[in-house]
N, C-alpha and C positions, 0 to 999 in steps of 0.2 A: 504494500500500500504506500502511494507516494505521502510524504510530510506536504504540513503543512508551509505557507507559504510566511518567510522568516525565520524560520529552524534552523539553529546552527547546533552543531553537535559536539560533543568533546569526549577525547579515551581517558578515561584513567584506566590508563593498562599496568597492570599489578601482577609483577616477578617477587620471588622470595620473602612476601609478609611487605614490599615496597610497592609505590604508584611512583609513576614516572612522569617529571615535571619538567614544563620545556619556557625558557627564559625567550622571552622577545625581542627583538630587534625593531621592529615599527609595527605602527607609527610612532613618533618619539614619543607621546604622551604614554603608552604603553612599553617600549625601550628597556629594557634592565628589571621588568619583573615575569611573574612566572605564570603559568597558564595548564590548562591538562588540553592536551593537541586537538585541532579538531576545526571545523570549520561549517560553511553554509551548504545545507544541503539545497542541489540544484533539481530544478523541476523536472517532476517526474522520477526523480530517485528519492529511494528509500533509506530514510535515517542511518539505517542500519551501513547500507551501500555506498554512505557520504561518508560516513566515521570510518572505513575501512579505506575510501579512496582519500582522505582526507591525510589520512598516518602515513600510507604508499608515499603521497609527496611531500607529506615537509617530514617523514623519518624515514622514509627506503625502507619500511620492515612493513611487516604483513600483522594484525591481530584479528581477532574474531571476538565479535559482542556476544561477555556473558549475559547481562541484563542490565538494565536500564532503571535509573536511579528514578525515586518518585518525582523529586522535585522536578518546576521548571522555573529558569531566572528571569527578568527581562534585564537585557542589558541597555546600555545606554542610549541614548536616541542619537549621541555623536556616531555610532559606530554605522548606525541607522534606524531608519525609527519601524516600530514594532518587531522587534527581531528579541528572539527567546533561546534559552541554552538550554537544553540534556544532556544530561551526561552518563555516558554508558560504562561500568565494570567490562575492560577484556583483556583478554589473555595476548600474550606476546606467541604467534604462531611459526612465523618465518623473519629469519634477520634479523640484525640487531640496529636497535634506536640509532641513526647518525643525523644530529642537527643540522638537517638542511636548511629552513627558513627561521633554526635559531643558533641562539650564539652558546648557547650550554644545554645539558639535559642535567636531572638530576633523577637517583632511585630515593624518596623518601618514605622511611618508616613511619609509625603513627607518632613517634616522637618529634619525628623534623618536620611534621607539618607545617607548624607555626610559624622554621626559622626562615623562610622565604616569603618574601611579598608578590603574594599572590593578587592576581587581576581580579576588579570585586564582583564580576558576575559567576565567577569561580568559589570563591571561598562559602556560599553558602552548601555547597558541595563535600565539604569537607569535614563535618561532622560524622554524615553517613561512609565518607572512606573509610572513618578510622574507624569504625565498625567494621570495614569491610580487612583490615588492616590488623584485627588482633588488638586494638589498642581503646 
């Protein structure tokens, strides 16, 4: 079933008791903080099929969605207006994470959640990681 229209989607893709966190590069207002990868699903694809082509290009590796967190955010209107975030638990299937449209990656446990600044339509996400996380 295709998404809705302004759906952007994000992995938190979780190896070893960790979710992996990718630092931005731009726009500068966003520049030097962190994010769980992920992007706009385009028309006619499926949530699912936008979060999986979304990791392919800004991290070369391949995951597969376990399921799909309850919440949804609205993000800002600068990013554009009415556009809303989910965010999907998946697994690392093929290849490994390499920062392509960022400047670091990070594996954080339920303890390092906090020590990174995370983008704020992200962090309401982050309570049920660290569920998801052991911690």
């Amino acid at each position: 079933m295709a998404a809705p229209p302004g759906l952007v989607v994000g992995a938190a893709v979780l190896r070893h008791g960790r979710v992996l966190a990718a630092r931005r590069t731009h726009p500068p207002a966003a520049a030097g903080r962190w994010e769980l990868p992920g992007g706009k699903v385009e028309a006619g694809e499926t949530p699912d099929a936008a979060l999986v082509r979304e990791v392919a290009e800004e991290l070369g590796c391949t995951v597969a969605v376990r399921r799909w967190l309850d919440e949804e955010v609205p993000i800002a209107a600068a990013a554009g207006p009415g556009l809303v975030l989910r965010v999907a638990v998946c697994d690392l299937v093929a290849g490994e994470p390499d920062p392509v449209e960022h400047d670091r990656l990070a594996w954080l446990g339920p303890e390092g959640l906090d020590d990174v600044d995370w983008l704020e339509p992200d962090r309401p996400f982050l309570p049920a990681l660290r569920a998801h996380l052991g911690g």
